[in-house]
C-alpha positions in Angstrom: -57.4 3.1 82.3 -56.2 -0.2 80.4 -58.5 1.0 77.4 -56.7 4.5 77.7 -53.2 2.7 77.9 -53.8 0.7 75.0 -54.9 3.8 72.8 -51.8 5.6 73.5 -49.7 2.3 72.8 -51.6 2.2 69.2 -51.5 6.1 68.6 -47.5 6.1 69.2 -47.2 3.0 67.5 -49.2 4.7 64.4 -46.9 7.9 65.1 -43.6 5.7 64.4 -45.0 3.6 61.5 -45.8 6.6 59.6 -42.5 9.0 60.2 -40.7 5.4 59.2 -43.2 5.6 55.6 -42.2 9.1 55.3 -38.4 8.3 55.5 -38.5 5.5 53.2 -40.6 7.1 50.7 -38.0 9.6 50.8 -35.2 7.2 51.3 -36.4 4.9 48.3 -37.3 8.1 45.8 -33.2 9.4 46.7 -32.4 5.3 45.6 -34.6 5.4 42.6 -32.7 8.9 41.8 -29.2 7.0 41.5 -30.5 4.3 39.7 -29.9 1.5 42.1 -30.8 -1.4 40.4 -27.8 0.2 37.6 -25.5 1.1 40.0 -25.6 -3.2 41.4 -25.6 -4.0 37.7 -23.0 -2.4 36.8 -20.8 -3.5 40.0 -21.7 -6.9 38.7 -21.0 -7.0 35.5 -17.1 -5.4 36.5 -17.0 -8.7 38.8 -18.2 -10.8 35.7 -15.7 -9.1 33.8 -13.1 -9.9 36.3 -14.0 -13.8 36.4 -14.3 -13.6 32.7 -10.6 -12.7 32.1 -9.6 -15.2 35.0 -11.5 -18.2 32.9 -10.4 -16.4 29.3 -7.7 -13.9 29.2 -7.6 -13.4 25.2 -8.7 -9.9 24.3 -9.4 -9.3 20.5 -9.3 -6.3 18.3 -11.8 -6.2 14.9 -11.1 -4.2 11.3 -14.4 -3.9 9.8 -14.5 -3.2 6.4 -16.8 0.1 6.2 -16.4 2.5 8.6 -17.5 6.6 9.6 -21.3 5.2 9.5 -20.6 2.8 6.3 -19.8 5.4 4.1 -16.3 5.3 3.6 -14.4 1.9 3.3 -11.6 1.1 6.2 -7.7 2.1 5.2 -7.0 -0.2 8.5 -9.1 -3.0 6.8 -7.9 -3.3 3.6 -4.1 -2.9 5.0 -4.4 -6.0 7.4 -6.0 -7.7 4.3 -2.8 -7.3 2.0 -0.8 -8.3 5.2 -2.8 -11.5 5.7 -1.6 -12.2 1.9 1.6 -13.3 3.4 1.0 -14.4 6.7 -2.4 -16.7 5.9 -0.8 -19.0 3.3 1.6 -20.8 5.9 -0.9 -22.9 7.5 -4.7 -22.0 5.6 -6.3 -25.3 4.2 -8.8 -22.7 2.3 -7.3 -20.1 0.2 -9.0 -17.2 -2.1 -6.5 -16.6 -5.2 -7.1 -13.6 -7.1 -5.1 -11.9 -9.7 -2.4 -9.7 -9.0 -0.1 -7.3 -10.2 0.6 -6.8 -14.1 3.7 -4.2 -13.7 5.9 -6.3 -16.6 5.0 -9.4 -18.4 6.5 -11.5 -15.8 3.3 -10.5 -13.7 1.3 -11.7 -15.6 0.7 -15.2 -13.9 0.5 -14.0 -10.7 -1.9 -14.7 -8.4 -2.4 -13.1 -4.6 -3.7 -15.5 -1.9 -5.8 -14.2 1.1 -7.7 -17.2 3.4 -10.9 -17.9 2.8 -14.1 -17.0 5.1 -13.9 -18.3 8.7 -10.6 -19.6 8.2 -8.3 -18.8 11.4 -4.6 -18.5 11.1 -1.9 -17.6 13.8 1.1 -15.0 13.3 4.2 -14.5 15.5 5.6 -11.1 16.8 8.9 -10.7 18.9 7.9 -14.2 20.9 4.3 -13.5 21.4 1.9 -15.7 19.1 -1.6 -14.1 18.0 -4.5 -15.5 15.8 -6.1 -14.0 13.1 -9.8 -14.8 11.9 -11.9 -14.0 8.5 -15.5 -13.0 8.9 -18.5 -11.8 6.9 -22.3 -10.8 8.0 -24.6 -11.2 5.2 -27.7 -8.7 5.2 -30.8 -8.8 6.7 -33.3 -12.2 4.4 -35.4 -10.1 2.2 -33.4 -6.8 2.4 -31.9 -7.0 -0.7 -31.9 -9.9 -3.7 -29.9 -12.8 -3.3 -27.8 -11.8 -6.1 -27.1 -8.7 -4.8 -25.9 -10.0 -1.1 -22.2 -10.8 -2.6 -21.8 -7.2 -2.8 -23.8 -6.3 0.4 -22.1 -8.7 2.9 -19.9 -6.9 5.7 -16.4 -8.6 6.2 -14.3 -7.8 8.9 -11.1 -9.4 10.5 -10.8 -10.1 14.2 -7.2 -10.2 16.0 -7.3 -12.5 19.3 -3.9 -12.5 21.5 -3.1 -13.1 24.9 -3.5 -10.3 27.8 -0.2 -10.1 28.7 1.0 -9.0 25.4 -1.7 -6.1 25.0 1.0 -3.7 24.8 3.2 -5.2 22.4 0.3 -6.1 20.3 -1.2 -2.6 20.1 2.1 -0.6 20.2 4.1 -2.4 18.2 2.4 -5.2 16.5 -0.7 -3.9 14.6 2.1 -0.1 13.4 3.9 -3.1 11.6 1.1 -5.0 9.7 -0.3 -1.5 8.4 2.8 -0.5 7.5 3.7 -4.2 6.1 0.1 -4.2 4.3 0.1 -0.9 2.5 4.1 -2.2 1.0 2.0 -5.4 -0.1 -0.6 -3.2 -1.7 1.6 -1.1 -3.9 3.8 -4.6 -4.8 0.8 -6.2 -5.7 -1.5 -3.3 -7.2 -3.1 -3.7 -10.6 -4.5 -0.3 -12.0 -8.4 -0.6 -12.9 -10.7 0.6 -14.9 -13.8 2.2 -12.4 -17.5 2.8 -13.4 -20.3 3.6 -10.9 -23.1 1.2 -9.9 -26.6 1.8 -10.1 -28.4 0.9 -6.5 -32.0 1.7 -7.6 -34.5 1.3 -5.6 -32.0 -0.7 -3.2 -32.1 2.0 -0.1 -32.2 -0.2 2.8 -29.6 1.5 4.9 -27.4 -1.5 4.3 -24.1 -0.5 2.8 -23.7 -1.7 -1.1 -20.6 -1.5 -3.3 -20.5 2.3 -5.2 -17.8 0.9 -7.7 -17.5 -2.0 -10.1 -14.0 -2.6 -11.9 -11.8 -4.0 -14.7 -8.3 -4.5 -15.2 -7.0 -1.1 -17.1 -4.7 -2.7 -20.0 -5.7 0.8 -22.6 -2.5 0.5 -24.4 -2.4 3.9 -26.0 0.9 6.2 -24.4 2.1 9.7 -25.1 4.3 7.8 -27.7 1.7 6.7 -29.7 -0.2 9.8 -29.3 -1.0 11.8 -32.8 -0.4 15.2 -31.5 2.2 18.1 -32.0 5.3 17.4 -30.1 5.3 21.0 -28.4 2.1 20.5 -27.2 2.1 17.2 -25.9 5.6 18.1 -24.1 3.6 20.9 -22.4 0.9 18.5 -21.4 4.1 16.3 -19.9 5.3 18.5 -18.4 2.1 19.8 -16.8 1.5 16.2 -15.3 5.0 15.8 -13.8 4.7 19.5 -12.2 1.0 18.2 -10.5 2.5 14.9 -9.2 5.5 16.2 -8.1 3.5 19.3 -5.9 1.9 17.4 -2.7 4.4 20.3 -0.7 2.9 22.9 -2.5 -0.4 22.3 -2.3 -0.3 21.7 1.1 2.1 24.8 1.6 -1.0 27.4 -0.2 -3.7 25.1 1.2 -5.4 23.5 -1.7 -6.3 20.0 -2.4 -4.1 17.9 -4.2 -6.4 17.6 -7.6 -6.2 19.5 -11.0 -9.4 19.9 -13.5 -8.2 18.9 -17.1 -11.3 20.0 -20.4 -10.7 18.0 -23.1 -12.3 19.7 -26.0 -12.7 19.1 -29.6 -15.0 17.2 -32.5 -15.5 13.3 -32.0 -12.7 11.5 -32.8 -10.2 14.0 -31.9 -8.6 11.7 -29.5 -10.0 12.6 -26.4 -10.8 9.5 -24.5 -7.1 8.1 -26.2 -6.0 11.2 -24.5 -7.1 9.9 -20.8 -5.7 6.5 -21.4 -2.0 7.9 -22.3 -2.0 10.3 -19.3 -3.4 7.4 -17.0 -0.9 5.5 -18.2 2.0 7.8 -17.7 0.7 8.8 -14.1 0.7 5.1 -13.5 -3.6 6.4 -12.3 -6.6 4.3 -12.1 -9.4 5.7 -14.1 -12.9 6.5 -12.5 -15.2 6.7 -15.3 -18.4 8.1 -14.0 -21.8 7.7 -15.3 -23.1 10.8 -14.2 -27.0 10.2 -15.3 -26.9 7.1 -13.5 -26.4 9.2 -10.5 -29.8 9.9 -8.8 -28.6 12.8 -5.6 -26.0 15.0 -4.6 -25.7 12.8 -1.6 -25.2 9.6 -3.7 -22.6 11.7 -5.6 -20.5 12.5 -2.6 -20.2 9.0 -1.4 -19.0 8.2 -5.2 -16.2 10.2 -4.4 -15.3 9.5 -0.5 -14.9 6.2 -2.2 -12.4 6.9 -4.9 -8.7 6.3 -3.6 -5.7 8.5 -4.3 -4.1 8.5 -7.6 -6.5 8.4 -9.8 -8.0 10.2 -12.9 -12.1 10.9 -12.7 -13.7 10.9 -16.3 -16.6 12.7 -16.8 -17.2 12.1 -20.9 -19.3 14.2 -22.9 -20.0 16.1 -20.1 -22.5 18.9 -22.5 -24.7 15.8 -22.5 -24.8 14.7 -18.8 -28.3 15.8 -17.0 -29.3 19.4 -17.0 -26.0 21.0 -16.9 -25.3 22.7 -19.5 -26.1 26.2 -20.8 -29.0 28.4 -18.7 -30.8 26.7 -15.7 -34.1 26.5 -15.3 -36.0 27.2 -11.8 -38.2 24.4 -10.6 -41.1 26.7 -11.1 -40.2 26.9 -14.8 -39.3 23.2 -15.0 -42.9 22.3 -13.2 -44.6 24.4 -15.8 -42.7 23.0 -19.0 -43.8 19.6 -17.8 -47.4 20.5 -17.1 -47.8 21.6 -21.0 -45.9 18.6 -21.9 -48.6 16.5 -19.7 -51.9 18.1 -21.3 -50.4 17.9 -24.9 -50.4 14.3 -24.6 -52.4 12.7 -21.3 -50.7 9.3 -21.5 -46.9 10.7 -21.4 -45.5 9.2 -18.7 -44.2 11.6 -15.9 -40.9 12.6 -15.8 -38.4 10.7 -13.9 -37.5 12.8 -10.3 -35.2 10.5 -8.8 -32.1 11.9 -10.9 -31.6 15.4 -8.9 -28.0 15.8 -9.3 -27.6 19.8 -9.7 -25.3 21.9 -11.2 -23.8 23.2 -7.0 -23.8 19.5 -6.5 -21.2 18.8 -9.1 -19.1 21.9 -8.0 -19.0 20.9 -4.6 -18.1 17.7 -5.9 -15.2 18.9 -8.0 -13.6 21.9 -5.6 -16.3 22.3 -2.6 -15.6 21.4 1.0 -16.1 17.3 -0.3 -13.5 17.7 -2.4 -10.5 17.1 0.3 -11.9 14.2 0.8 -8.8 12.3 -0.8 -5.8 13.6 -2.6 -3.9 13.2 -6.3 -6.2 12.7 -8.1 -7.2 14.6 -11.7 -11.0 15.6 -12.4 -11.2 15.7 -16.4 -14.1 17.2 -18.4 -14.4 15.8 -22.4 -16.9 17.6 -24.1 -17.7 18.2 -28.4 -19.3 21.4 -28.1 -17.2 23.5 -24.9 -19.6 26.2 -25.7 -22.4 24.9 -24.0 -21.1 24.3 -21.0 -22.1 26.7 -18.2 -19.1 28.8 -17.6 -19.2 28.3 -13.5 -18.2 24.6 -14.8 -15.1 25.2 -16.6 -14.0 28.3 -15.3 -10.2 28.5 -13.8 -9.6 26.7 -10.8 -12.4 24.0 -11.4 -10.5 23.0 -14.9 -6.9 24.3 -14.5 -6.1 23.2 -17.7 -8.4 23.5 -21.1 -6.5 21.1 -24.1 -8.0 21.9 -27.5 -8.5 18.3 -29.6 -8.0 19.1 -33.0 -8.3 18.4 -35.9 -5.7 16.6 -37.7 -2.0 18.5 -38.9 0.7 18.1 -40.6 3.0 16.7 -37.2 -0.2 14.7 -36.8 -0.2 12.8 -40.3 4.0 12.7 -40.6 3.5 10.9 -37.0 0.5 8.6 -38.1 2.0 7.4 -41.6 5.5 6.6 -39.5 3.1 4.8 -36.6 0.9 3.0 -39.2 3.1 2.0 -41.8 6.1 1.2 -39.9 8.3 3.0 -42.8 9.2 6.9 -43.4 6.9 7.9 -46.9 7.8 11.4 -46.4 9.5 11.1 -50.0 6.6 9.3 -51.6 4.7 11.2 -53.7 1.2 10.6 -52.6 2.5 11.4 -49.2 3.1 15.0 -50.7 -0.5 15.0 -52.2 -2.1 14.2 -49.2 0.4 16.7 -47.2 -1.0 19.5 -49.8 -4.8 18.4 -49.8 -5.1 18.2 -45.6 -4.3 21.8 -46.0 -7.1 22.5 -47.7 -9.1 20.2 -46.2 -9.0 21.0 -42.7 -11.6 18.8 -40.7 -10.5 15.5 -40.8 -10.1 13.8 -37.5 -7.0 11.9 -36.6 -8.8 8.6 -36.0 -9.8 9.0 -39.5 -6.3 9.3 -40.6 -5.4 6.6 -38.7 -8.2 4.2 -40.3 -7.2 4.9 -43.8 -3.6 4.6 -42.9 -4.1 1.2 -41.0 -3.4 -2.0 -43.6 -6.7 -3.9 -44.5 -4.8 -7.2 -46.4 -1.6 -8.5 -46.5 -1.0 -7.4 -49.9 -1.2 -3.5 -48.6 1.9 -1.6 -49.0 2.7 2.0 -48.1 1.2 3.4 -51.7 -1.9 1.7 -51.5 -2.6 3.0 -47.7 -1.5 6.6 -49.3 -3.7 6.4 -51.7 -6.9 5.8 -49.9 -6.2 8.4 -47.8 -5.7 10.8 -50.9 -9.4 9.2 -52.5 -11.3 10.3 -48.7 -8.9 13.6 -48.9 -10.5 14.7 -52.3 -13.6 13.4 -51.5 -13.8 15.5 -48.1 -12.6 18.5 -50.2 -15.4 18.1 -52.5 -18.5 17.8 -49.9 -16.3 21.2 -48.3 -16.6 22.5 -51.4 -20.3 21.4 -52.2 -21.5 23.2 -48.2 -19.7 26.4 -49.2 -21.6 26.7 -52.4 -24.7 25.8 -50.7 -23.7 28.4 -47.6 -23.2 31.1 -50.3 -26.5 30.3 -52.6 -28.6 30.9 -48.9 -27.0 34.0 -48.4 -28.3 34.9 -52.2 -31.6 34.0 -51.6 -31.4 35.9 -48.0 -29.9 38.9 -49.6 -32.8 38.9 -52.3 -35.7 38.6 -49.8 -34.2 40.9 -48.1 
C-alpha cells in the first residue's frame, strides 16, 4: 500500500510539474513576443536619462554642414557660421581670417574672422548664456588621399545651453542667429567665379566638394560693351524685368530661371557678354565644365549645389559631349566602336564613364531638378547655333536667343571713343575705315578693339586709325580673293556638268 501511495505521490507530482512546463513555455514564448529583455532596457535607459540630466543638465543642438543624405549643403550651417563671425572674435585665442567683401574699394582690406577648429566660445541672449563649439570629422585613413581630406572633412557646429532655457534658446534664440547670419552673409558676400571639380575615381560615399572658386573681379560692364545701344537696352531691360518677377513666377508656377543663347563667330563678345550681365545682376558665375561631368546623377548634385543668384555658363556648348545634332542609339554607337576596334586592334576603348545625355541636360535646365533653387540664368554660347539639337534651344529652355555679331558702325564709333579716349569721328581715316567695314563685313569686335588699342607711347589716334584701315583692306582683299575662288569652282562645276 506504501508502494501504491508513493506512486500516486510521484504521478501527481509529475502531473503538476508538467502543466507548470506547459504554462511557462507558454508564459516565456508570450515574454519573448514583447521583447522583454527591450522592454527593461529601455525602462533603464529613461532612468539613466533621468540621472544623466540630474548630474548634467546642458542639452546641445548640432548644424552639420551637409545635409538631405550629404547631397545638399546646410542653409542652417552656413547661417550660424556668418553669425559666429561676430560673436567668436570677443574671446577666441584662435581665429581663421579669410577675405571678405569687395563691394567698393574701401573693402578691399577686409578680412572676416570665424574661430578656428575646436575652439569654444560663449554668447548671451536676453540673460541666458550659451556656448558655441567648432568641429570637424576627417574621413575614413585610406578612403581618400591625404590631399584630398581638406575638402572631404565634415564640419559642423554644436550649441550647448542650460535646460532651463530650452525654450528661449529654440524659440527665440537660434530665429535670431539665422536671421542675424544670412544679414552677415550678404554684408560680407564677395561674388565668385565657380567651375566644377572632377572626383574621379573618388566614389567612396564620402561627401567631397562639387565646386572650386575665385574671386569674380571681370571688369567688363554694359558700359564698356561694343554693341548697338537699342539692343543692349533691350537686353537691360530684359534682365531688370527677370530680377524684378519672383511674384510672377510664382503667381504662373514656374521656376525662377531664364535660358539666355549667346550666338555668334569667336570673338564676337560672348563670354564679355556674361561678365557685363553678371556684373549688372550683381550674379556669381557657375562655369561648368560639362565633359568633365561623368552621370546625370553627378550632374544634378552640380546644380542642388549652386545657390540663388547666379548665372550658369555652359560655353561652346556645340562642342560639349554628344549633344549636338542627330543622336545615335547605343546599338549604333556599339557598332561604330566595334569597326573602329578591328581597324586598329591596339586603339584603346572608348571612355564609358562620361554618360551625361542629352534628357539629362534638359532635366537639368527645366525638368523637375530644376526648382531646386531659384534666380538664377542658364546661358548657352555656341559658334555654330545650327548644330545644336533643336529640343536644346527651343523656347522655354532658352527664353532669350542674342545674335553676336559681327562688328557695325555703333560698334566701331563706340570702340575708337573707348580706345582712344578722344572723338575721331572727323578724322579722315576714321571715315575710310567707316566706308571699308561696310564692305568688309566680318571683322569681329575684339579685332577692332586690338587694332584700336595703343601699342607705344608714341601712338596717337592716326596711327591706331591707320592700322585698322591696313587689316581693313587687307580683310577686303582675302574677301575678295574667296569670292573669286567660290566663283572659279562654280565654272569648273558648271563645265563638268
Amino acid at each position: 500500500m506504501d508502494a501504491l501511495a508513493g506512486y500516486s505521490s510521484f504521478s501527481q507530482l509529475s502531473l503538476v510539474i508538467s502543466v507548470v512546463a506547459v504554462c511557462w513555455t507558454m508564459v516565456w514564448q508570450n515574454l519573448e513576443h514583447i521583447r522583454l529583455q527591450q522592454f527593461f532596457a529601455r525602462n533603464f535607459n529613461r532612468r539613466a536619462r533621468r540621472l544623466a540630466a540630474i548630474v548634467d543638465p546642458f542639452l546641445s543642438v548640432t548644424f552639420e554642414e551637409y545635409e538631405g543624405g550629404r547631397i545638399k549643403s546646410s542653409d542652417a550651417y552656413k547661417e550660424v557660421r556668418s553669425y559666429l563671425t561676430t560673436a567668436s572674435t570677443r574671446g577666441v585665442r584662435h581665429l581663421r581670417a579669410e577675405c571678405g567683401g569687395e563691394r567698393d574699394a574701401t573693402d578691399k582690406d577686409k578680412l572676416v574672422l570665424s574661430m578656428a577648429q575646436g575652439e569654444e566660445v560663449a554668447d548671451a541672449f536676453h540673460g541666458a548664456t550659451v556656448w558655441w563649439s567648432a568641429y570637424s570629422v576627417q574621413p575614413p585613413r585610406g578612403a581618400i588621399p591625404w590631399f584630398r581630406a581638406s575638402r572631404s572633412e565634415r564640419r559642423f557646429y554644436k550649441l550647448e545651453f542650460h535646460e532651463s532655457n530650452r525654450d528661449l534658446v529654440l524659440g527665440r534664440y537660434l530665429p535670431h542667429v539665422r536671421r542675424q547670419g544670412r544679414a552677415i552673409m550678404v554684408q560680407n558676400r564677395q561674388r565668385r567665379l565657380y567651375t566644377n571639380i572632377n572626383h574621379e575615381g573618388y566614389d567612396d560615399g564620402w561627401y567631397k566638394d562639387v565646386w572650386t572658386h575665385v574671386p569674380f573681379n571681370h571688369p567688363k560692364t554694359f558700359d564698356k560693351l561694343a554693341m548697338d545701344p537699342a539692343k543692349k537696352k533691350e537686353i537691360i531691360d530684359d534682365l531688370n524685368m527677370f530680377k524684378n518677377s519672383k511674384e510672377y513666377y510664382n503667381r504662373i508656377g514656374k521656376p525662377w530661371k531664364r535660358g539666355y543663347l549667346l550666338y555668334g563667330p569667336p570673338g564676337s563678345g560672348k563670354s564679355t557678354m556674361v561678365a557685363a550681365m553678371a556684373n549688372y545682376l550683381h550674379y556669381d558665375v557657375y562655369d561648368f565644365e560639362l565633359t568633365s561631368v561623368k552621370t546625370n546623377t553627378e550632374l544634378r548634385k552640380l546644380l542642388i549645389e549652386i545657390k540663388s543668384k547666379s548665372i550658369i555658363v555652359f560655353e561652346d556648348i556645340d562642342c560639349s559631349l554628344d549633344l549636338t545634332g542627330k543622336r545615335k542609339t547605343k546599338e549604333e554607337e556599339d557598332k561604330d566602336e566595334d569597326e573602329e576596334k578591328d581597324a586598329d586592334p591596339h586603339r584603346p576603348k572608348k571612355d564609358a564613364k562620361s554618360k551625361v545625355t542629352l534628357s539629362g541636360l534638359l532635366n537639368f535646365i527645366d525638368g523637375l531638378w530644376s526648382a531646386c533653387g531659384e534666380e538664377r540664368l542658364i546661358v548657352f554660347t555656341t559658334n555654330h547655333v545650327e548644330k545644336l539639337d533643336p529640343a536644346l534651344i527651343r523656347t522655354g529652355r532658352m527664353d532669350k536667343k542674342i545674335e553676336m555679331s559681327y562688328c557695325d558702325l555703333e560698334s566701331l564709333r563706340f570702340l575708337a571713343k573707348m580706345h582712344l579716349d578722344e572723338d575721331v569721328e572727323g578724322h579722315e581715316l576714321f571715315g575710310v575705315a567707316k566706308a571699308l567695314l561696310q564692305e568688309v563685313k566680318n571683322m569681329v569686335p575684339v579685332d577692332v578693339g586690338e587694332h584700336l588699342t595703343r601699342k607705344s607711347v608714341d601712338d596717337d589716334a592716326g596711327s591706331c586709325l591707320a592700322r585698322l584701315v591696313t587689316a581693313l583692306e587687307k580683310a577686303k582683299e582675302e574677301a575678295a580673293k574667296t569670292e573669286a575662288a567660290k566663283a572659279e569652282a562654280a565654272k569648273v562645276e558648271a563645265a563638268k556638268a
